[in-house]
N, C-alpha and C positions, 0 to 999 in steps of 0.2 A: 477562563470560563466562556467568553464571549466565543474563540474559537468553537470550542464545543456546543455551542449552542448553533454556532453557522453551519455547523457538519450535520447538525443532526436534521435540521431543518430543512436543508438540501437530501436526506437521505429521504426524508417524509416525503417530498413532492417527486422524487424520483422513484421511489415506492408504490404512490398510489397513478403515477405515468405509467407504471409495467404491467401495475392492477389489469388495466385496460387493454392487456396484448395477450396471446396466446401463441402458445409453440410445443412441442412437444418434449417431456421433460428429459435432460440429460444425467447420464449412468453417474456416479459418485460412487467413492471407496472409502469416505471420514477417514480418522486419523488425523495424524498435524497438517498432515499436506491434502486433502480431499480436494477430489476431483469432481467440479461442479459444473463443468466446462472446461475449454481447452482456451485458457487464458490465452492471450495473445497485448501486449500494450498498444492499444491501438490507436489511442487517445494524444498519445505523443506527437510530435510532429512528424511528419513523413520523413524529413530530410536530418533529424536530431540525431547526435551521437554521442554517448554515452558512457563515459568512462567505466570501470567496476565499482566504484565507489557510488556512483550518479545512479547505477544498475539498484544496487542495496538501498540506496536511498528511495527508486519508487517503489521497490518489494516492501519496505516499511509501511510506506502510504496505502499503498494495496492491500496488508497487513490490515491497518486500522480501517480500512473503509470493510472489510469482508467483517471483523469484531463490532465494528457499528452495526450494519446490519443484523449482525447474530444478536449482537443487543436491544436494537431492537424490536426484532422480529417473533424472538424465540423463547418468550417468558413463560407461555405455558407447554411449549414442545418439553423444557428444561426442566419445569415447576420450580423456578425462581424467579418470585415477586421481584427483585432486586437485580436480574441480571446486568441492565444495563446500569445501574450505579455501579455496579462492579466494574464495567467497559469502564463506565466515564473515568474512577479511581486509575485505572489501569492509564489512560491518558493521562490524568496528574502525576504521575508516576515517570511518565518516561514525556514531560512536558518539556522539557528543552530539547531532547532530541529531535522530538517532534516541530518544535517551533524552528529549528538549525534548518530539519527535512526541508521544511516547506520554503524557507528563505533558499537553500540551494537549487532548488526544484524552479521556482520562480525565476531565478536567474537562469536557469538553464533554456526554458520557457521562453524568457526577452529574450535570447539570440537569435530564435526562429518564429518570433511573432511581436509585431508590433503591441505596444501597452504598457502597462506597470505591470510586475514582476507579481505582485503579491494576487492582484485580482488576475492575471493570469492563472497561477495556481488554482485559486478559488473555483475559477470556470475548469478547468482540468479536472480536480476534486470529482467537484458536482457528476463527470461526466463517469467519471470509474464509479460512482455510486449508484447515477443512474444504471450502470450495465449489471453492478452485483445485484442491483436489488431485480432488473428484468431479470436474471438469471435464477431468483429465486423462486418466484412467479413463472418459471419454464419447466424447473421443477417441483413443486408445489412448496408452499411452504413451510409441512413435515418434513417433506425429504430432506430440502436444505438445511433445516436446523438439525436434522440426525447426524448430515454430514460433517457440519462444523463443528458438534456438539465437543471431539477430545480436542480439537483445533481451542476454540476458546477458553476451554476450562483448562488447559495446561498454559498458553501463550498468558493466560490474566496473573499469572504466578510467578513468570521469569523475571528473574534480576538482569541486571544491564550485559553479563555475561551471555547464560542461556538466550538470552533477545538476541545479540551477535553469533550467537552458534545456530538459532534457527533463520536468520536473514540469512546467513550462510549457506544451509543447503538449501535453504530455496532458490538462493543465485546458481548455485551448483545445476538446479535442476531447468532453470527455466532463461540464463543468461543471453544462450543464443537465440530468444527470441526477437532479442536488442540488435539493435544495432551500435553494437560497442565498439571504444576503441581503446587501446592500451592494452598492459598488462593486465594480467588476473592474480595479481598478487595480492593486491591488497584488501586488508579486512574491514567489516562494518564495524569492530569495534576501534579501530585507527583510522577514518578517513582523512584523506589528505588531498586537496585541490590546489596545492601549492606548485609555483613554478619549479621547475629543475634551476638548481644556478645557475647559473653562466660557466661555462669552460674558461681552466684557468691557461691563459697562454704560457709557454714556456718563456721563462729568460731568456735574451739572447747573451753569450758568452762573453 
């Protein structure tokens, strides 16, 4: 709970930061994948690199910061009193994957910046919140909620399955914006950060 309360509180100051700016609003298609902008991870470190698993891991984060905002934003776009209790359930719900995210992200975070791993993150968060929320404030805050609108109402419904089948295409569609490395084999619903073994030497005769 405490997390949830830090997310939403950084969404509220970064909210009423974007209040304050103007731009002109961008095109959108809603659906699960809506086009609200031409995301780009930018927040990361310039020099970070990214396994596919590391990939799925910020699409998650990215995930829940775009469901915050809609939670919070879009109560009467939706006419639901309740939207965001619905978000917040939907984090109880996938509360360990989410708390794994944040600890791998963190870590990923310390190699290319000095600090603790956790307020790392934290500061990172914040910052993908502040750009969703000026993004929704570019395009005003009907459009955005129209656009998200089958995005959140289907994503608050997935079981831990459909959640890895939609991290999925959305790496599918947006991977090489990363600066990745490895294979692209592996799935969100199996991540794995584990070493390779060691090579076994052969016997000598």
């Amino acid at each position: 709970m405490r997390m949830m309360k830090g997310f939403a509180a950084a969404a509220l100051a970064a909210m009423a930061l974007a209040a304050c700016q103007e731009a002109p609003p961008k095109p959108q298609t809603g659906g699960l994948f809506p086009d609200v902008g031409n995301y780009q991870p930018v927040n990361l470190p310039a020099k970070a690199q990214l396994t596919p698993t590391e990939v799925r891991y910020d699409l998650l984060v990215k995930l829940q910061t775009e469901m915050m905002v809609t939670g919070l934003s879009c109560k009467e776009e939706f006419r639901d009193p309740i939207i965001f209790r619905t978000f917040s359930q939907w984090v109880v719900n996938n509360d360990d994957r989410i708390l794994e995210t944040q600890d791998k992200l963190g870590r990923l975070l310390a190699k290319y910046n000095k600090g603790n791993g956790q307020r790392l993150f934290d500061t990172y968060r914040t910052k993908m919140a502040n750009d969703e929320s000026q993004r929704m404030q570019r395009m005003t805050q009907t459009a955005y909620c129209l656009a998200r609108q089958d995005q959140f109402a289907e994503v608050v419904k997935y079981n831990p399955q459909q959640l890895d089948e939609y991290l999925n295409k959305t790496y599918e569609m947006l991977h090489t914006r990363y600066n990745e490395v490895g294979a692209k084999t592996q799935t969100a619903a199996a991540p794995t950060d584990k070493a390779a073994a060691p090579a076994v030497k052969p016997k000598k005769p």
